[in-house]
Jmol script that loads the backbone (N, CA, C; Angstrom):
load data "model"
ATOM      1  N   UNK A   1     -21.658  72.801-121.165  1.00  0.00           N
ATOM      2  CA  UNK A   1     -21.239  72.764-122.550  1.00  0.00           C
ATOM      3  C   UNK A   1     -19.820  72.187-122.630  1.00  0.00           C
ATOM      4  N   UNK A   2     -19.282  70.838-123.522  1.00  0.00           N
ATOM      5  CA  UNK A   2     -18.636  70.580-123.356  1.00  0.00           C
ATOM      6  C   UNK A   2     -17.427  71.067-124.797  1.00  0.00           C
ATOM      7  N   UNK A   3     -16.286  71.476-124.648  1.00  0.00           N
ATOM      8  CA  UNK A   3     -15.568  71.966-125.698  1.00  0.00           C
ATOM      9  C   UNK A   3     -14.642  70.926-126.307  1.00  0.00           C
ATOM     10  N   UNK A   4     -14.516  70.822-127.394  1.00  0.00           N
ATOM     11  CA  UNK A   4     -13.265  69.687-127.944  1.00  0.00           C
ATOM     12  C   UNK A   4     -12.412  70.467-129.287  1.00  0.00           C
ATOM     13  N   UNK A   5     -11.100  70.213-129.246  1.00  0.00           N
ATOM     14  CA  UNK A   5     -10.060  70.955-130.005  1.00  0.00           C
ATOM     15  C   UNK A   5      -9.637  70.257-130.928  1.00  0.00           C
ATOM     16  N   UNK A   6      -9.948  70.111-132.282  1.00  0.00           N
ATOM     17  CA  UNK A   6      -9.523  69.513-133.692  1.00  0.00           C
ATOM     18  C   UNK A   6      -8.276  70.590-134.522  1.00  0.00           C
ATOM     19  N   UNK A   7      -7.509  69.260-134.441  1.00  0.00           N
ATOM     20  CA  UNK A   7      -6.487  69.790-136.160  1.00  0.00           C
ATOM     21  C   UNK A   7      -6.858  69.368-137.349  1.00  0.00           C
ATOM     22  N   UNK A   8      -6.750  70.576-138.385  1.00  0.00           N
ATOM     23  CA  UNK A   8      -7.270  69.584-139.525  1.00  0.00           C
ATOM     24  C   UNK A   8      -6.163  70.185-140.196  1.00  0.00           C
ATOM     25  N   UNK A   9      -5.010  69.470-140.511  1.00  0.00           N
ATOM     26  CA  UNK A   9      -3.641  69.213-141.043  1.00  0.00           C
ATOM     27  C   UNK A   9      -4.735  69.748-142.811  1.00  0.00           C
ATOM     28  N   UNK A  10      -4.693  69.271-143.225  1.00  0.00           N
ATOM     29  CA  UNK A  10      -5.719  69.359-144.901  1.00  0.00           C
ATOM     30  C   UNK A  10      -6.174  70.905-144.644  1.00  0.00           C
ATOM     31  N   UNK A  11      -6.513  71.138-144.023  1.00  0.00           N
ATOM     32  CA  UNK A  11      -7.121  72.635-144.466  1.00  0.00           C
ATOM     33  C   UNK A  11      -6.359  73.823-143.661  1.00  0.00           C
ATOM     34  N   UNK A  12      -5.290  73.385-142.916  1.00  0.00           N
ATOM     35  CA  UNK A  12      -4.109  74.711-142.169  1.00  0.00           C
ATOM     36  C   UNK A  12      -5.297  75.104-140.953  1.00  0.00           C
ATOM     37  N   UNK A  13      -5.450  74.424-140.007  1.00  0.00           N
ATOM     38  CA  UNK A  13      -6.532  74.930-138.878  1.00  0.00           C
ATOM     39  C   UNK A  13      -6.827  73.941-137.746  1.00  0.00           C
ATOM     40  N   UNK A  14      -6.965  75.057-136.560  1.00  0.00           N
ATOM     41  CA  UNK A  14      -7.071  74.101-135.315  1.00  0.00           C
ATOM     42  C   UNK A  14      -8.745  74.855-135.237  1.00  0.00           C
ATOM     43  N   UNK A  15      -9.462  73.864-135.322  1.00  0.00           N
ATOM     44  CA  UNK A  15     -11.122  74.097-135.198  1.00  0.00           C
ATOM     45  C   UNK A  15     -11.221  74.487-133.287  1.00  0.00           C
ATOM     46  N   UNK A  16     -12.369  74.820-132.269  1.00  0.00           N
ATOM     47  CA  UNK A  16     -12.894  74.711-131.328  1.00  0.00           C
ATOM     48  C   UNK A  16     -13.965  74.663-131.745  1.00  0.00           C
ATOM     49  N   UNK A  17     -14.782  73.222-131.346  1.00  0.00           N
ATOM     50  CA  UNK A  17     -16.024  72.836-131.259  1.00  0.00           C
ATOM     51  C   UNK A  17     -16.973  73.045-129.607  1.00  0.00           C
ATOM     52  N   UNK A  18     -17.777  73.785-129.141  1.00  0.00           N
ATOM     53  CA  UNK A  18     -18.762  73.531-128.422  1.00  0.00           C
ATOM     54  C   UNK A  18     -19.959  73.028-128.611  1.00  0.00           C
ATOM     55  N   UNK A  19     -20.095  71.733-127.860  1.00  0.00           N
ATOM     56  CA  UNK A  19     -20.861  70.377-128.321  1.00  0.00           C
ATOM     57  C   UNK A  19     -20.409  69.827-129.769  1.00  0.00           C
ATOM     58  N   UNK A  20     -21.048  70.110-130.750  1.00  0.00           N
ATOM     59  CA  UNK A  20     -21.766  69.532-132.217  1.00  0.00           C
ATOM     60  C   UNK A  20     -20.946  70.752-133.083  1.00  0.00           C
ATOM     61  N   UNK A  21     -21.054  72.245-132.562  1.00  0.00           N
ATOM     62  CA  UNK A  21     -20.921  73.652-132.588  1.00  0.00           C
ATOM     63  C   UNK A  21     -19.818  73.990-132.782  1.00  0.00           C
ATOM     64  N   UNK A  22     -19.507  74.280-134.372  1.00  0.00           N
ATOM     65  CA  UNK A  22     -17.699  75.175-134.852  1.00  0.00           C
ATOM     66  C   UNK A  22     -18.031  76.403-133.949  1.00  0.00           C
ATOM     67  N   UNK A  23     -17.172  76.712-133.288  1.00  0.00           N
ATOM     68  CA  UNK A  23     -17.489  78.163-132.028  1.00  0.00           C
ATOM     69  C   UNK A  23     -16.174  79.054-132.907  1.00  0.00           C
ATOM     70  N   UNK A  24     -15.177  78.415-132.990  1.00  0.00           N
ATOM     71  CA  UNK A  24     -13.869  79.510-133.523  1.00  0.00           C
ATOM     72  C   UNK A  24     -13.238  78.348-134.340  1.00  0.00           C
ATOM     73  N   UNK A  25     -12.191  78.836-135.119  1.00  0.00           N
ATOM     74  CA  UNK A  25     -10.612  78.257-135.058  1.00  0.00           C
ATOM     75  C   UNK A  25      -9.346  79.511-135.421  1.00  0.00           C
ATOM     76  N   UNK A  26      -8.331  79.181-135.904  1.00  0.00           N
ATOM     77  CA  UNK A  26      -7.409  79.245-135.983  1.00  0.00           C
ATOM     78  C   UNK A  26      -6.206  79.056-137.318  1.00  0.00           C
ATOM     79  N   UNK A  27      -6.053  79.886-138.082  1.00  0.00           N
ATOM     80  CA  UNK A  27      -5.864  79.467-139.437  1.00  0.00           C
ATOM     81  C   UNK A  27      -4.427  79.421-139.381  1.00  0.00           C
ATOM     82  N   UNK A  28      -3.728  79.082-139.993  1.00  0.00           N
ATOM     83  CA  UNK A  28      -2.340  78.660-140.702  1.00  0.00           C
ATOM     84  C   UNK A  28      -1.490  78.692-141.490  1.00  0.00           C
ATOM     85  N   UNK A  29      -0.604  79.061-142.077  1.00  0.00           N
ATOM     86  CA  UNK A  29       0.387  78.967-143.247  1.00  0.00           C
ATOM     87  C   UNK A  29       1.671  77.829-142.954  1.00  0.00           C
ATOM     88  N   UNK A  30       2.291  77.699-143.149  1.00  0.00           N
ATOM     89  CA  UNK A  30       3.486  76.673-143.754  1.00  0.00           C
ATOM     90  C   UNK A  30       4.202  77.234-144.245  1.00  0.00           C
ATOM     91  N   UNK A  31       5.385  78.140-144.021  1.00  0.00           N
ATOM     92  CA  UNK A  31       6.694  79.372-144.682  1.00  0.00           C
ATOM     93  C   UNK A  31       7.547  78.407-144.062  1.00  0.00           C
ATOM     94  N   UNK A  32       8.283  77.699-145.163  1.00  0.00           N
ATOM     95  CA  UNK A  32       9.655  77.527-145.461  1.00  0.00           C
ATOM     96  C   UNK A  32       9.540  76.576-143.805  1.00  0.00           C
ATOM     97  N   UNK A  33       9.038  75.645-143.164  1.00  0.00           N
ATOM     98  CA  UNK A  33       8.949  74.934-142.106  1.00  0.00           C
ATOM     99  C   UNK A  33       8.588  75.720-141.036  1.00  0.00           C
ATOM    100  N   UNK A  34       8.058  76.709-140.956  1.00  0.00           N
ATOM    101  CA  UNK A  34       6.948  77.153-139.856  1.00  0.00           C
ATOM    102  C   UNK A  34       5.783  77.585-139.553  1.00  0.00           C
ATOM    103  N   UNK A  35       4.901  77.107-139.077  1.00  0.00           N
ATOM    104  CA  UNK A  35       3.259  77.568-138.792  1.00  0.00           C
ATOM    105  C   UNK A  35       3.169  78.987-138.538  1.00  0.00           C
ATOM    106  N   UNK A  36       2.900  79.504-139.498  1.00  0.00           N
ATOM    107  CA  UNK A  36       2.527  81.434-139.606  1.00  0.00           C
ATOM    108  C   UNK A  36       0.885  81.272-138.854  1.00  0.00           C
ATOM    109  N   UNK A  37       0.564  81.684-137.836  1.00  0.00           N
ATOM    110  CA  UNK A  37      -0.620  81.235-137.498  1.00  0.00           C
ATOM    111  C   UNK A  37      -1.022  82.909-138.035  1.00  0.00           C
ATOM    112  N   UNK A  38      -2.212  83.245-138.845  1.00  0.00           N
ATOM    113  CA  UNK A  38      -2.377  84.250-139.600  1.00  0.00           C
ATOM    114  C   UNK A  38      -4.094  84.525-139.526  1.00  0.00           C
ATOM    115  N   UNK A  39      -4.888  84.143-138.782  1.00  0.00           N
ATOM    116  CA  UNK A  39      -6.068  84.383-138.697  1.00  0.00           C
ATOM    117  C   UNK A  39      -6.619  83.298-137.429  1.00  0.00           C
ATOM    118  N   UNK A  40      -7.367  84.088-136.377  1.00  0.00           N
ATOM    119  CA  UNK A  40      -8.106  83.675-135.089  1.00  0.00           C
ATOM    120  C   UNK A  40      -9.788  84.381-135.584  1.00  0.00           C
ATOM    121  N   UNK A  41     -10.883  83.197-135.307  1.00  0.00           N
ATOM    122  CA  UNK A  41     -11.798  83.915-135.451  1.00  0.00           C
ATOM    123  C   UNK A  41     -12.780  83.058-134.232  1.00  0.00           C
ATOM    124  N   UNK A  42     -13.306  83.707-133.433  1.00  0.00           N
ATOM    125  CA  UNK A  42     -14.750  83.170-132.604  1.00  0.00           C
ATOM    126  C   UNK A  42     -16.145  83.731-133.253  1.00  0.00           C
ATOM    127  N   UNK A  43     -16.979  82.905-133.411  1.00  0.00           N
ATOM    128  CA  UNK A  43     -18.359  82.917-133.578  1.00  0.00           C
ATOM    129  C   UNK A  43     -18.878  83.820-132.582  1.00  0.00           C
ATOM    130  N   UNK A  44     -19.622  84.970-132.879  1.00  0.00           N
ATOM    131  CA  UNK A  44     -20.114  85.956-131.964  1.00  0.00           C
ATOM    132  C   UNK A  44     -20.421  85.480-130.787  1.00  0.00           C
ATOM    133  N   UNK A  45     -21.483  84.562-131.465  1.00  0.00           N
ATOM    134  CA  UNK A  45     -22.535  83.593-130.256  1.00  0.00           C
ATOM    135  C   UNK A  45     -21.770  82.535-129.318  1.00  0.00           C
ATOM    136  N   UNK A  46     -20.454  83.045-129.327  1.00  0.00           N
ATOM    137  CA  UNK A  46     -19.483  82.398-128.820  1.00  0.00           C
ATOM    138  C   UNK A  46     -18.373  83.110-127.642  1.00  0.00           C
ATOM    139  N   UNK A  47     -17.978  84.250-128.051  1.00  0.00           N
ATOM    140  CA  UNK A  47     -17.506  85.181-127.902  1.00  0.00           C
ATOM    141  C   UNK A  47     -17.534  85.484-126.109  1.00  0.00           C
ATOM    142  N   UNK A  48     -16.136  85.731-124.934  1.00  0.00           N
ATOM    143  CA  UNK A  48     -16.486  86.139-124.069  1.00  0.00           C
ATOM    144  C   UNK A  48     -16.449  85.020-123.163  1.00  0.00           C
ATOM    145  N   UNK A  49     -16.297  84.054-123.803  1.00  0.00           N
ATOM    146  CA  UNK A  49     -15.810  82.213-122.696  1.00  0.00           C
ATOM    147  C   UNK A  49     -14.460  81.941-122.733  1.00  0.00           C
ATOM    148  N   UNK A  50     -13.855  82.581-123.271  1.00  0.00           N
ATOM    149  CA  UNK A  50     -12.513  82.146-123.416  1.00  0.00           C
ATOM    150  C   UNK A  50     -12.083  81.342-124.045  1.00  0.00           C
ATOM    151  N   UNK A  51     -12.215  81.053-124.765  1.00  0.00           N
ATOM    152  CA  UNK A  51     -12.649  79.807-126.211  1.00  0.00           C
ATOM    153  C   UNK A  51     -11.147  80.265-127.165  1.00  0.00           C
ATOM    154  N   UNK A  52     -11.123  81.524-127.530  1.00  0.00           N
ATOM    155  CA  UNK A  52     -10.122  81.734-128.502  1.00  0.00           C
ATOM    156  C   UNK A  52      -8.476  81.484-127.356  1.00  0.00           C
ATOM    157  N   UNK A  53      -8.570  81.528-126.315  1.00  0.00           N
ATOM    158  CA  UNK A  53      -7.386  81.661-125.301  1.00  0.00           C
ATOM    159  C   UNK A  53      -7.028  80.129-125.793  1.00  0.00           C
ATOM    160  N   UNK A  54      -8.240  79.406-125.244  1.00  0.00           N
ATOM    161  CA  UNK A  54      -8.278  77.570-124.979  1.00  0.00           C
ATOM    162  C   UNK A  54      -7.766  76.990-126.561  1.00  0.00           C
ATOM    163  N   UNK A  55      -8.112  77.658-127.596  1.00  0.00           N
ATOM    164  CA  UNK A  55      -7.454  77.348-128.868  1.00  0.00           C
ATOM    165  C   UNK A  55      -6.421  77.320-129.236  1.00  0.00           C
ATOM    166  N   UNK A  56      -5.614  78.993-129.153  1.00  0.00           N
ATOM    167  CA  UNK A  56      -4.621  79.009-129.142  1.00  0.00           C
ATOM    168  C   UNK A  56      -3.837  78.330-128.289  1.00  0.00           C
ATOM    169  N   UNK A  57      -4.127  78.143-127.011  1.00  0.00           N
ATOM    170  CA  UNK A  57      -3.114  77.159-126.225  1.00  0.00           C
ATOM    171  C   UNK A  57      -2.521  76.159-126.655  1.00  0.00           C
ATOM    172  N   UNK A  58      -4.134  75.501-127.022  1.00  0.00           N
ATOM    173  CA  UNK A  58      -4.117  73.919-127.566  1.00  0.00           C
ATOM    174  C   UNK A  58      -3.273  73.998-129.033  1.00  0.00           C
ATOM    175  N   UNK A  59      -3.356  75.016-129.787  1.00  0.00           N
ATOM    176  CA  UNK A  59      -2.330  74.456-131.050  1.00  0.00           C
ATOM    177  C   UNK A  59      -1.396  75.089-131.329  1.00  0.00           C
ATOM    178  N   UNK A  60      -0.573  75.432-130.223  1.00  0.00           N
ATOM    179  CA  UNK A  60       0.695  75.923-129.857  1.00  0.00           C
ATOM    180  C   UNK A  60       0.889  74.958-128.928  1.00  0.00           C
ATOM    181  N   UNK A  61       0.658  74.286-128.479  1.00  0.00           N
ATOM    182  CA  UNK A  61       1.368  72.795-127.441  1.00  0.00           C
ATOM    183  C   UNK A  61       1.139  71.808-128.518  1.00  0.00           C
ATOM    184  N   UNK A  62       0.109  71.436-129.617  1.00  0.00           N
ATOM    185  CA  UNK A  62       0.711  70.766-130.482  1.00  0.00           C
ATOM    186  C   UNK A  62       1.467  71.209-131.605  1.00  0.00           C
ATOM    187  N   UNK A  63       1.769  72.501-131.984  1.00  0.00           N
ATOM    188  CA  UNK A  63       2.810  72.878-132.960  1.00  0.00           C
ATOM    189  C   UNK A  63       4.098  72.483-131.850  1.00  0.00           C
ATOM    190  N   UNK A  64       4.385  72.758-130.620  1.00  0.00           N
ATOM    191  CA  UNK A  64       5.866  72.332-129.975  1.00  0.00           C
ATOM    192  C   UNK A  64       5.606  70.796-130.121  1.00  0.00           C
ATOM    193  N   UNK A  65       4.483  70.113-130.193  1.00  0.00           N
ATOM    194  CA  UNK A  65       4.617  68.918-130.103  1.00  0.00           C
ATOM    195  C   UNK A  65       5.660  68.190-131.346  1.00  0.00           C
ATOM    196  N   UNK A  66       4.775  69.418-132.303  1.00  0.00           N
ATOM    197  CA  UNK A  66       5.588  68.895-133.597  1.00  0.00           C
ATOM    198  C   UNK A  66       6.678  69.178-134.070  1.00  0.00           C
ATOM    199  N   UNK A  67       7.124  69.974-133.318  1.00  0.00           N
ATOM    200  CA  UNK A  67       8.739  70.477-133.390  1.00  0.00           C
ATOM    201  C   UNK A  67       8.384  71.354-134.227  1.00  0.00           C
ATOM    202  N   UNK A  68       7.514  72.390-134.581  1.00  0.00           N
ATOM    203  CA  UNK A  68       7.563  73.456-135.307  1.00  0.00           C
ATOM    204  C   UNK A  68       7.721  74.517-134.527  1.00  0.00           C
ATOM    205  N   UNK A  69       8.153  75.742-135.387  1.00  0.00           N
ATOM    206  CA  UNK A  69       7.985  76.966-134.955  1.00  0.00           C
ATOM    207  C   UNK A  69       7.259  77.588-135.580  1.00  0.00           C
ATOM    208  N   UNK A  70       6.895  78.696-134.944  1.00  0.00           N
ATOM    209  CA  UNK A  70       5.692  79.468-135.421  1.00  0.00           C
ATOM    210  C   UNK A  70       6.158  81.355-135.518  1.00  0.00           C
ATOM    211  N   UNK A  71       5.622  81.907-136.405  1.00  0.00           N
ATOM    212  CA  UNK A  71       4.881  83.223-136.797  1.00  0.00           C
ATOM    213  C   UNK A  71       3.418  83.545-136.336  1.00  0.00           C
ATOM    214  N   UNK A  72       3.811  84.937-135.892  1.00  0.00           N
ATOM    215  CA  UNK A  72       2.144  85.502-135.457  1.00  0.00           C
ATOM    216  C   UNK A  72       1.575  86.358-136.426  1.00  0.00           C
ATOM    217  N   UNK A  73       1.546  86.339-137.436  1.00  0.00           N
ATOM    218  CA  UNK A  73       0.760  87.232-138.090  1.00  0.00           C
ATOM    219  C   UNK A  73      -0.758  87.668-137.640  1.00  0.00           C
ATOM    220  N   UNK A  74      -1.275  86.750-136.825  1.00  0.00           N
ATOM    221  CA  UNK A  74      -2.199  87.286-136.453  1.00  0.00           C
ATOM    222  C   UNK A  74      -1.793  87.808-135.421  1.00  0.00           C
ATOM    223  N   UNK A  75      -2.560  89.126-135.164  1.00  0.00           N
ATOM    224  CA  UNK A  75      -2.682  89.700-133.791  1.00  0.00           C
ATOM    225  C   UNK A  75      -3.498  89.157-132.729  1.00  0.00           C
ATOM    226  N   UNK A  76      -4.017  88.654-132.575  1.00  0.00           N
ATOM    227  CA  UNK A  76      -4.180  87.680-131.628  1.00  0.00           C
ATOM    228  C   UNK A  76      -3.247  86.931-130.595  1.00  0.00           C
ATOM    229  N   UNK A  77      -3.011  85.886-131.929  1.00  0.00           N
ATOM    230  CA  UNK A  77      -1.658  85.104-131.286  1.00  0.00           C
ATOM    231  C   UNK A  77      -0.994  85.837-131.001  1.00  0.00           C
ATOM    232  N   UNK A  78      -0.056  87.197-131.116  1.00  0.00           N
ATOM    233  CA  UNK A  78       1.059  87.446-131.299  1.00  0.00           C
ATOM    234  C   UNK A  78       0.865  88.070-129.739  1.00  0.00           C
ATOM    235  N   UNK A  79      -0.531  88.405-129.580  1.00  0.00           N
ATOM    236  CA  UNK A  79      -0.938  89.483-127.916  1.00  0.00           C
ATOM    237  C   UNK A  79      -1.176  87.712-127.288  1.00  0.00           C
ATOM    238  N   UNK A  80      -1.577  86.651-127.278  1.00  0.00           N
ATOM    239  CA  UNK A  80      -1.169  85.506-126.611  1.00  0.00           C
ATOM    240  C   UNK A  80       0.011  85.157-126.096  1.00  0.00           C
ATOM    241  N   UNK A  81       0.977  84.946-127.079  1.00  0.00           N
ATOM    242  CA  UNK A  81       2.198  84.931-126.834  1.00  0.00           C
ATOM    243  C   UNK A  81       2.791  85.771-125.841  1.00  0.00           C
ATOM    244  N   UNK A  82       2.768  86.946-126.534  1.00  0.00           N
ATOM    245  CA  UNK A  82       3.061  87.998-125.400  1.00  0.00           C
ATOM    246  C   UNK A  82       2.933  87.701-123.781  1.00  0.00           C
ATOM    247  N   UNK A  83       1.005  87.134-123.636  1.00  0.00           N
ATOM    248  CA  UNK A  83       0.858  87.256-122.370  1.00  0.00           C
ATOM    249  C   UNK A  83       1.188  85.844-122.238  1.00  0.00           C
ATOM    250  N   UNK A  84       1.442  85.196-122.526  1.00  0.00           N
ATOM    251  CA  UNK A  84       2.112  83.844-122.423  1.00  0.00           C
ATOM    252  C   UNK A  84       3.413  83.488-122.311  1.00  0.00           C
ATOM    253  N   UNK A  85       4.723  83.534-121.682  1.00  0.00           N
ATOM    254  CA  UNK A  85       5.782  83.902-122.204  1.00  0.00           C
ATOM    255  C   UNK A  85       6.569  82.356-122.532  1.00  0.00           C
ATOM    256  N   UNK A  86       5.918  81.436-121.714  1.00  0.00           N
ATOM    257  CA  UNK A  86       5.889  80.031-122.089  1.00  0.00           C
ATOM    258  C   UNK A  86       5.608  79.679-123.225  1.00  0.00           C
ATOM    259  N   UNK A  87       5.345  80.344-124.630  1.00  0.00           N
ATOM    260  CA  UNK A  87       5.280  80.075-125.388  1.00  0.00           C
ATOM    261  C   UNK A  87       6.545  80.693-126.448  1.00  0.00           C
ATOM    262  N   UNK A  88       7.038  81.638-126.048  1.00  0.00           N
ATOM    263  CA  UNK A  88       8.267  82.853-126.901  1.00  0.00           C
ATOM    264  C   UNK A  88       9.452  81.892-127.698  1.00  0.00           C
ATOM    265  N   UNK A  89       9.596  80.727-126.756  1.00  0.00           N
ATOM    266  CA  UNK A  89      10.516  79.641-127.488  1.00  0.00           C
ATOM    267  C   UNK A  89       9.908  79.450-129.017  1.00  0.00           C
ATOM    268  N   UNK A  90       8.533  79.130-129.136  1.00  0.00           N
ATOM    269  CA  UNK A  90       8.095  78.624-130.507  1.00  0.00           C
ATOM    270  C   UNK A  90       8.417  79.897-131.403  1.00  0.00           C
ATOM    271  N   UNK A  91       8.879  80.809-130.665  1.00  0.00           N
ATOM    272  CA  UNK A  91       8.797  81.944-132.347  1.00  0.00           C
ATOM    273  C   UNK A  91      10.112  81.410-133.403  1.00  0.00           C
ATOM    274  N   UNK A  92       9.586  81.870-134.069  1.00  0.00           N
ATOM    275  CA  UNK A  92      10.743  81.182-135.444  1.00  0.00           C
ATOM    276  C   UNK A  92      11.962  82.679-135.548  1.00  0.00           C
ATOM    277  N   UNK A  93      13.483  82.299-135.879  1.00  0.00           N
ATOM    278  CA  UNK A  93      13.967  83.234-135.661  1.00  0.00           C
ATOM    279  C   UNK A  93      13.952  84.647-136.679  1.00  0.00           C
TER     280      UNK A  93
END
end "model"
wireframe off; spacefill off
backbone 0.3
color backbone group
């Protein structure tokens, strides 16, 4: 099964597709110049591959891409981060 990682700038979200297959994404806000990342969701039938890890990675290396900083409102991200510490730079102050 092959996985591919979409931004869709227009709707605040980093999609994960397996094959053809929306499996999760990753939702968004925009506060005053920073990505509040505020909702992680995987598709049940999805669930347990590591799919939501591979997401968040991917749009937190392109939010640094973009010189943004970010908010965790979701709990998700915020327990990513955590176990990530390569990421603690992007928090917004």
């Amino acid at each position: 099964m092959a996985h591919r990682i979409e931004h869709k700038p227009a709707e605040n979200r980093f999609e994960i597709h397996v094959d053809d297959t929306l499996a999760g994404y990753a939702d968004y806000t925009v506060i005053g110049g920073v990505r509040d990342f505020d909702h992680t969701v995987t598709d049940p039938a999805f669930r347990g591959q590591g799919l939501a890890g591979k997401l968040v990675a991917a749009a937190l290396d392109a939010t640094r891409a973009d010189g943004i900083s970010i908010a965790t409102s979701c709990s998700y991200v915020e327990k990513f981060v955590e176990q990530n510490p390569e990421y603690k730079d992007l928090l917004a102050a």
